[in-house]
N, C-alpha and C positions, 0 to 999 in steps of 0.2 A: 679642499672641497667644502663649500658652505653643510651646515649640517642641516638646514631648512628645507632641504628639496633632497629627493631621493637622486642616485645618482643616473646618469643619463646616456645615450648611445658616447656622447662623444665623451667622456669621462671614462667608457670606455678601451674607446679609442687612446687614448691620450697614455692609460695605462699601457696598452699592448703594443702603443708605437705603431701605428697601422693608421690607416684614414679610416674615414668614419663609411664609406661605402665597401671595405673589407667588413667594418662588424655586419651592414647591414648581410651580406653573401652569407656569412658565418651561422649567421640565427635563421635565413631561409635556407640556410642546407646546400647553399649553392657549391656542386661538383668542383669549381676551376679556383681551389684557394688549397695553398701548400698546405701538408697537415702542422707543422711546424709553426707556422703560423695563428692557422686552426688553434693549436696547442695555446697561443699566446695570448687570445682573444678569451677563449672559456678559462683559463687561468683569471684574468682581466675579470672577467664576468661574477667566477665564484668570490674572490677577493673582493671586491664594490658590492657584492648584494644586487647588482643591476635584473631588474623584472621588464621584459619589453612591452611597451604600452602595444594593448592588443587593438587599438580605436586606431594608434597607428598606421598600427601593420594594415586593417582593414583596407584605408586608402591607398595603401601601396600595393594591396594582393590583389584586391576587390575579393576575398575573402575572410571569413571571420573566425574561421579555426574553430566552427560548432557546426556540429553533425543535430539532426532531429530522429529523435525515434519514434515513430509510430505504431503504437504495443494495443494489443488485447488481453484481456485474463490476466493480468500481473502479477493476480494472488496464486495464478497455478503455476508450478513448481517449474513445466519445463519452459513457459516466455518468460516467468523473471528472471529465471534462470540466463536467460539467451541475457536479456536487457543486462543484467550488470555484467555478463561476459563482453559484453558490446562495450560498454559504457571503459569497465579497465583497460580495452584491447583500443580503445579512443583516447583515452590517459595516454597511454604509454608513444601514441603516434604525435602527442600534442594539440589534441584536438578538447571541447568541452562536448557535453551531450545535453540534449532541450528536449527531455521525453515528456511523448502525448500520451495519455491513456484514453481507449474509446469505451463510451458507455454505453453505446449504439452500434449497430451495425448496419444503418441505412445510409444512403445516400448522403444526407442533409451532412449525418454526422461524420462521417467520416472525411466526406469535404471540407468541413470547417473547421475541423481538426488538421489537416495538410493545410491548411490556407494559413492559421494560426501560426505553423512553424516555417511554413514559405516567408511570411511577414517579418519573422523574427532574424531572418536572414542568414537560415541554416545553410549551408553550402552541400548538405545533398541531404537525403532521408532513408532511412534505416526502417526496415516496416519488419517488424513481427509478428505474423501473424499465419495462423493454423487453421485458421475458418476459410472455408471456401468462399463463401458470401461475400467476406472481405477483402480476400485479395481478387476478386472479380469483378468487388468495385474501384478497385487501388487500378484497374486495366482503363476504367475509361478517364483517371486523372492523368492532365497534363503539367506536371508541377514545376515545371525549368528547373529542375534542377535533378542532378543525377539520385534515382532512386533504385536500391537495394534489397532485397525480402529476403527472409530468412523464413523460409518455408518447403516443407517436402509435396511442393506441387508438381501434380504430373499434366496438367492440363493448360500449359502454359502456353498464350497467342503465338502462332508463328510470327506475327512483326513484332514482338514487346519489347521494349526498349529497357527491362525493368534486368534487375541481376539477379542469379537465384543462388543463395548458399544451402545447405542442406544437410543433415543428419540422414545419412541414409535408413531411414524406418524400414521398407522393406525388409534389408538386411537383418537387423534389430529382431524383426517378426520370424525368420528363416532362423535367424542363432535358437532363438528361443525354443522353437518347436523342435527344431532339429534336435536340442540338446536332449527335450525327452522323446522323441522316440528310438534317440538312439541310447539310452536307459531302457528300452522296450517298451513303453506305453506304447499302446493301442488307441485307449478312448481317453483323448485330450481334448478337453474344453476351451475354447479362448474365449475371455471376458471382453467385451471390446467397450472402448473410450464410445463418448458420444457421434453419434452420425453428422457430417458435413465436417466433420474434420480430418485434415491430409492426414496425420500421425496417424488417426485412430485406422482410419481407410487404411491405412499401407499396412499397418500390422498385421488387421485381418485378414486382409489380402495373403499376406504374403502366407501367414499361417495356414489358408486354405489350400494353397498351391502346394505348401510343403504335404501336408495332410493327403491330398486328391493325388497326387505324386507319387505316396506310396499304398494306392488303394485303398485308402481309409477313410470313413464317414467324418466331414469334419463337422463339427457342431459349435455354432457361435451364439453369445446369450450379449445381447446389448445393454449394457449397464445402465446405460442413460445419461451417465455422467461418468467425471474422472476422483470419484471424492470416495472418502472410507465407508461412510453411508450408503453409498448402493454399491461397491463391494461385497459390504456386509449384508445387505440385503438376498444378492445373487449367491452369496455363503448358505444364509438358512435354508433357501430354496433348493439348496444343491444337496447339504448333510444329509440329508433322510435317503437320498439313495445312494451316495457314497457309504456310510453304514451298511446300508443293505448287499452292497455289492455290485447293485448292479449301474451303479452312477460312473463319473470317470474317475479314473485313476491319477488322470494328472491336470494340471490347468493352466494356463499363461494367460495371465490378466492384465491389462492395457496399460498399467501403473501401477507403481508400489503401494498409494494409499490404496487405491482399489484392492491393494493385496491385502492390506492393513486389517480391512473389514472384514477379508475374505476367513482371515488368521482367526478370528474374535470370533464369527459366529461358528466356524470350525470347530474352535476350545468348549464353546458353550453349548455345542451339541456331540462332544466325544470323538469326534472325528480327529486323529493322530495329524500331524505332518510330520516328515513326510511318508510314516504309516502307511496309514490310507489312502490319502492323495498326495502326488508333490505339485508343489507351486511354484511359478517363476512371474515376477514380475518386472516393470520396465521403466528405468532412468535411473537409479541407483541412488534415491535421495538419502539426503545425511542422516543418518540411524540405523537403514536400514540391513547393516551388517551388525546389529544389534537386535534387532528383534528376536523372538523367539519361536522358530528357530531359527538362525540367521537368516538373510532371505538370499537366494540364488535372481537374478536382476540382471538387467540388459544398460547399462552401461553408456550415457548419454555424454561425448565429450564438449561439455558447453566454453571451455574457453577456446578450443580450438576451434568450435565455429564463431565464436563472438571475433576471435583475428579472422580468418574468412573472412567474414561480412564486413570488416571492418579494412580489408584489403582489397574487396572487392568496390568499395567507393572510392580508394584511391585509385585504383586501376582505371575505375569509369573515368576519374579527373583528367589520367595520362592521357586517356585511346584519343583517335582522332574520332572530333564529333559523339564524343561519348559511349564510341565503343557499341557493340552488339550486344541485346540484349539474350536471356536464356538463360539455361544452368552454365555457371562458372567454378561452383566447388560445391564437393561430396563428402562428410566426413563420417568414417566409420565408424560404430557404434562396438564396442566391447561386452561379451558374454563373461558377469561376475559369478561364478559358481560355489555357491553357499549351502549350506546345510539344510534348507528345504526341499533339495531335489533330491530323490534317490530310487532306486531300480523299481517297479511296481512286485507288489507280495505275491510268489508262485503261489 
């Protein structure tokens, strides 16, 4: 084999003793080829170094093996989180990923951001996104091409053509609360994420229901955000009556950083954990079985929904006509129980 050109399907071929429309079956995964065979070809493959031209493949699939992501908020913990769960759970099926980030959330932009990745001839789109606004307008695009959200929306069109993967947040909000009242608290505080968002929505939700459930006043403080600053903020405001006694006993706050702040103005106004108050926060980000005192955390599995959403565009490829839209997968959330919760003081 000349050494000036990389080697080629039929060099392939020629290794494995096969024709050369065996290798092509081989490399799309085609079902009706002996494994034996199978065996001879990818033996063939790793021995040549052979890489299949993907400009190729294009005209033979009318496919190009890249998915698009359509993300918000990337710097917050739980969509990058989603995006590079997507992104390795895209690896692994063979596919590349073309991620959009929006810096808007009107109309114009969010259009011209799917139109950008339509153009680049993604073969379906990947949308993450948490904001209601967003995926409200992701309802009135028509992108040809099969599209997937990863979102805990409950308000989803009866005709939508769209998939839905999902972390079950409610659940997440039910473990939580659950966990302290069944420690005995009483008067639990839920911190809640920012308004218009599905996660934040369902937490609180669900926190109330558990609360109202068992005859107890539930009381929610809105943070305003998901960040350690208004955390700590809703901390200050809260110490002088947790001290006093008469404030709550326990808290479940909408995220870990929000816990972060909560921890800090805590420390700095005397207030013990879990003492005085226990805390439980939400998605279990990296440290946070390190803080002090470890944090008790609700448990977000992001690569098993990054394969989810990532299964659920290949499904869309299979169905006839692309399949129904609506929820297609649910994946539950894990209650980590760490050293900040513990029984309220008789």
């Amino acid at each position: 084999m000349p050494a000036t050109r990389p080697p080629s399907m039929a060099d392939v071929a020629a290794r494995a003793g096969v024709s050369h429309q065996t290798v092509s079956r081989v490399l799309n995964g085609h079902a009706y080829v002996r494994p034996a065979t199978r065996d001879r070809v990818m033996l063939a493959i790793e021995e040549l170094g052979y890489r299949p031209n993907q400009a190729a493949r294009t005209l033979v699939t009318a496919r190009t093996a890249t998915v698009g992501i359509l993300t918000t908020g990337t710097t917050h913990f739980g969509p990058a989180s989603t995006v590079l769960a997507i992104e390795a759970a895209a690896r692994t099926e063979g596919y590349f990923v073309s991620v959009a980030s929006l810096t808007g959330y009107d109309p114009e932009t969010v259009r011209s951001l799917t139109d950008q990745l339509i153009n680049q001839g993604v073969d379906g789109v990947l949308v993450v996104a948490a904001q209601q606004e967003v995926m409200r307008l992701i309802d009135d695009l028509a992108p040809g091409v099969p599209v997937v959200a990863v979102a805990a929306r409950g308000d989803i069109p009866p005709d939508s053509r769209i998939r839905y993967v999902q972390v079950d947040q409610a659940l997440g909000g039910t473990l939580a609360t659950e966990h302290l009242l069944a420690l005995g608290h009483t008067r639990i505080v839920h911190v809640a994420g920012p308004s218009g968002w599905y996660d934040a929505d369902q937490r609180a939700d669900a926190y109330v229901a558990a609360m109202t459930a068992r005859g107890l006043e539930p009381r929610v403080i809105p943070a305003g955000g998901w960040s350690a600053r208004e955390g700590y903020e809703v901390g200050r405001a809260l110490a002088p009556e947790i001290a006093s006694g008469t404030g709550p006993t326990a808290l479940f706050a909408g995220n870990d950083y929000q816990t972060m702040g909560l921890l800090r103005a805590f420390w700095e106004h005397g207030v013990r954990v879990p003492d005085d108050v226990a805390v439980v926060g939400f998605d279990d980000i990296d440290g946070s079985g390190y803080l002090v005192p470890a944090l008790t955390t609700v448990r977000q599995p992001f690569a098993a929904l990054g394969e989810a959403a990532m299964h659920a565009l290949l499904d869309h490829w299979s169905a006839p006509d692309g399949g129904e839209g609506g929820v297609v997968g649910v994946i539950p959330p894990e209650l980590v129980v760490r050293e900040s919760t513990a029984a309220p003081r008789a």
